[in-house]
Biotite code that builds the C-alpha atoms (Angstrom):
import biotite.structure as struc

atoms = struc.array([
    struc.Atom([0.000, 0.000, 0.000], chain_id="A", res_id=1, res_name="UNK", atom_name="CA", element="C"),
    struc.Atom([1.199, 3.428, -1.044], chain_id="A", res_id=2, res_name="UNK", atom_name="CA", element="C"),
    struc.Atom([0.437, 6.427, 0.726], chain_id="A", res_id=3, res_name="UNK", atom_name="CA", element="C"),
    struc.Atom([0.021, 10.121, -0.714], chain_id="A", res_id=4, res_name="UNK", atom_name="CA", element="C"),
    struc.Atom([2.449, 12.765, 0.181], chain_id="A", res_id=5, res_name="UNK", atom_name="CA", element="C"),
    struc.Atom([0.650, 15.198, 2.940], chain_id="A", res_id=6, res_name="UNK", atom_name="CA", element="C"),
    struc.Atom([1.318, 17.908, 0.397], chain_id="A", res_id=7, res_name="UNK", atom_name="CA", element="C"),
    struc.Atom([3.235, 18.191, -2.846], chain_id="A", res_id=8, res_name="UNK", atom_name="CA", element="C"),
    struc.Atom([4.489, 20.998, -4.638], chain_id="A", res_id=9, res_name="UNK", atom_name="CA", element="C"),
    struc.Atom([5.976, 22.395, -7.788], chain_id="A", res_id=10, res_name="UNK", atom_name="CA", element="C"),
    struc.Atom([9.132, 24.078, -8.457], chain_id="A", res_id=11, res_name="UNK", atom_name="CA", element="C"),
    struc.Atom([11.337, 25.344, -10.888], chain_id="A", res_id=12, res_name="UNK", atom_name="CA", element="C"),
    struc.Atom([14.721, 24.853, -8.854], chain_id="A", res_id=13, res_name="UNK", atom_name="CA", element="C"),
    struc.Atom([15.803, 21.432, -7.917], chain_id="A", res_id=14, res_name="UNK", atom_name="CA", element="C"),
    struc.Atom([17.771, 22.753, -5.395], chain_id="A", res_id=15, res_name="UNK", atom_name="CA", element="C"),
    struc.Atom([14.938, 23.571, -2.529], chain_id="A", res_id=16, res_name="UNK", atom_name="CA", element="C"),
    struc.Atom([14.297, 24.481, 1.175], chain_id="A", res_id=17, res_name="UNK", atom_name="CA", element="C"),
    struc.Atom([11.845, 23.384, 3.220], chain_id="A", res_id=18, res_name="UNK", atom_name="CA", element="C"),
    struc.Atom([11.459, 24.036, 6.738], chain_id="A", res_id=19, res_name="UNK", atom_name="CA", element="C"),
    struc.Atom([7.812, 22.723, 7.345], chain_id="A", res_id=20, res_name="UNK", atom_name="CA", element="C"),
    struc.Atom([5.781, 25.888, 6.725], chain_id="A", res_id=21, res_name="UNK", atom_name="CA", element="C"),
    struc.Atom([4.585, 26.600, 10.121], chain_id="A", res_id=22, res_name="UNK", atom_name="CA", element="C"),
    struc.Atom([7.219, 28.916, 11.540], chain_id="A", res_id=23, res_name="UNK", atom_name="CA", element="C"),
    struc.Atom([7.592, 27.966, 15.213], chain_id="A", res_id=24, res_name="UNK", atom_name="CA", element="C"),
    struc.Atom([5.591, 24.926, 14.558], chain_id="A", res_id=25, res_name="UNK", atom_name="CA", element="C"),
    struc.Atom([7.392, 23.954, 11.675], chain_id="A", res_id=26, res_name="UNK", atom_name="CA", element="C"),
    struc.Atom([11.061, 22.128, 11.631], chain_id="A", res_id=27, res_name="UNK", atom_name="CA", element="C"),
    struc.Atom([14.178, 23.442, 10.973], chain_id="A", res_id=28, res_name="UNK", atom_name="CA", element="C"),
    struc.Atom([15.274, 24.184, 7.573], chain_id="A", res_id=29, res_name="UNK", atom_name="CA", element="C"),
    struc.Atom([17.016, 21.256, 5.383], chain_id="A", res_id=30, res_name="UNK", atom_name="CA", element="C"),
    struc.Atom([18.001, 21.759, 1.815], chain_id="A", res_id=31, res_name="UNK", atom_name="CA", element="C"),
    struc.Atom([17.120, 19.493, -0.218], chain_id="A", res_id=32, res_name="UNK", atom_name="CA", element="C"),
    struc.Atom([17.939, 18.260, -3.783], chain_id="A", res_id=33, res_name="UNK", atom_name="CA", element="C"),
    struc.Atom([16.014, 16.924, -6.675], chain_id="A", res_id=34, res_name="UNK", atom_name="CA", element="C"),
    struc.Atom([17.281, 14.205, -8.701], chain_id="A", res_id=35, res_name="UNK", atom_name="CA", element="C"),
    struc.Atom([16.960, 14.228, -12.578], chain_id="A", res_id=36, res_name="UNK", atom_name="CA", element="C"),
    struc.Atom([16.595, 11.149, -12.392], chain_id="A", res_id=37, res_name="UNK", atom_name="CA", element="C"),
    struc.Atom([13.060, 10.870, -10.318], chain_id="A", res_id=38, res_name="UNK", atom_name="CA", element="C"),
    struc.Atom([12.038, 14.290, -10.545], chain_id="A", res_id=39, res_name="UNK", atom_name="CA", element="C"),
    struc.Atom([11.177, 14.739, -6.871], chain_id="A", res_id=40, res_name="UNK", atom_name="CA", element="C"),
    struc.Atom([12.443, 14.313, -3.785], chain_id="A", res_id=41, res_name="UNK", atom_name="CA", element="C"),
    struc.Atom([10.185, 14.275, 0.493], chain_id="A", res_id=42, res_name="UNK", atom_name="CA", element="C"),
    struc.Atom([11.392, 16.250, 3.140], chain_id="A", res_id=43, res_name="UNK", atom_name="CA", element="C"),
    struc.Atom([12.616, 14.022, 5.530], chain_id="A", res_id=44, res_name="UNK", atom_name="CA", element="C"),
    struc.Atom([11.116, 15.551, 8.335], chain_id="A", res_id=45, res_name="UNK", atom_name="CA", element="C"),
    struc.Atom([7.218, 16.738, 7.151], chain_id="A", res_id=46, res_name="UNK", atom_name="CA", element="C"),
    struc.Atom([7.404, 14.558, 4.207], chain_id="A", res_id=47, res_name="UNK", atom_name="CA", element="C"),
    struc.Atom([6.200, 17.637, 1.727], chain_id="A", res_id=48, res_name="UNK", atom_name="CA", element="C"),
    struc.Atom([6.810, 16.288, -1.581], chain_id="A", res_id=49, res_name="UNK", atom_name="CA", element="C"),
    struc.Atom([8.914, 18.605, -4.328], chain_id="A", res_id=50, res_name="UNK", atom_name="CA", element="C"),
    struc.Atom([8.298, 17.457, -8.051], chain_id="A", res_id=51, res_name="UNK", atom_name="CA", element="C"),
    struc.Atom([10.567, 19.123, -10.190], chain_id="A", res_id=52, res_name="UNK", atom_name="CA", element="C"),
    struc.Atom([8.312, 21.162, -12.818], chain_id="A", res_id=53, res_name="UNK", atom_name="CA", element="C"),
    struc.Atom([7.450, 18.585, -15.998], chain_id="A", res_id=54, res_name="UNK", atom_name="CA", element="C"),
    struc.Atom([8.093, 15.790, -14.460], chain_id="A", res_id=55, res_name="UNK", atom_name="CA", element="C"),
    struc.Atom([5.521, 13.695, -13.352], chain_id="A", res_id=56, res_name="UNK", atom_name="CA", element="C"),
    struc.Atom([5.071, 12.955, -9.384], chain_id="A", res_id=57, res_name="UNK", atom_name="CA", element="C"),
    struc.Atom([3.810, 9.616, -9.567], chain_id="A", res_id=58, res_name="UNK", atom_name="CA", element="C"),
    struc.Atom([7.319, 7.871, -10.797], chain_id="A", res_id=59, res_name="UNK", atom_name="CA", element="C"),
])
């Protein structure tokens, strides 16, 4: 069984930040990078999923 991503996003830079989104509530900051191989890479820590723009999130 595969489970979604809690929230998945777009970008144009497959080098990108994340640091949760909630300010105090969130985590701290860890940069991540997209391989162009997958197209996407989670956050380790809220599991936010980046997809690379034109690639396609479900590989």
């Amino acid at each position: 069984m595969t489970l979604e991503a809690p929230e998945t996003k777009i970008v144009e830079n497959a080098r990108v930040a994340c640091d949760g989104g909630e300010g105090a509530l969130g985590h701290p900051r860890v940069w991540l990078q997209i391989s162009e191989d997958t197209g996407w890479v989670e956050c380790p820590y809220c599991d936010c999923k980046y997809v690379l723009s034109g690639h396609d999130a479900q590989k």
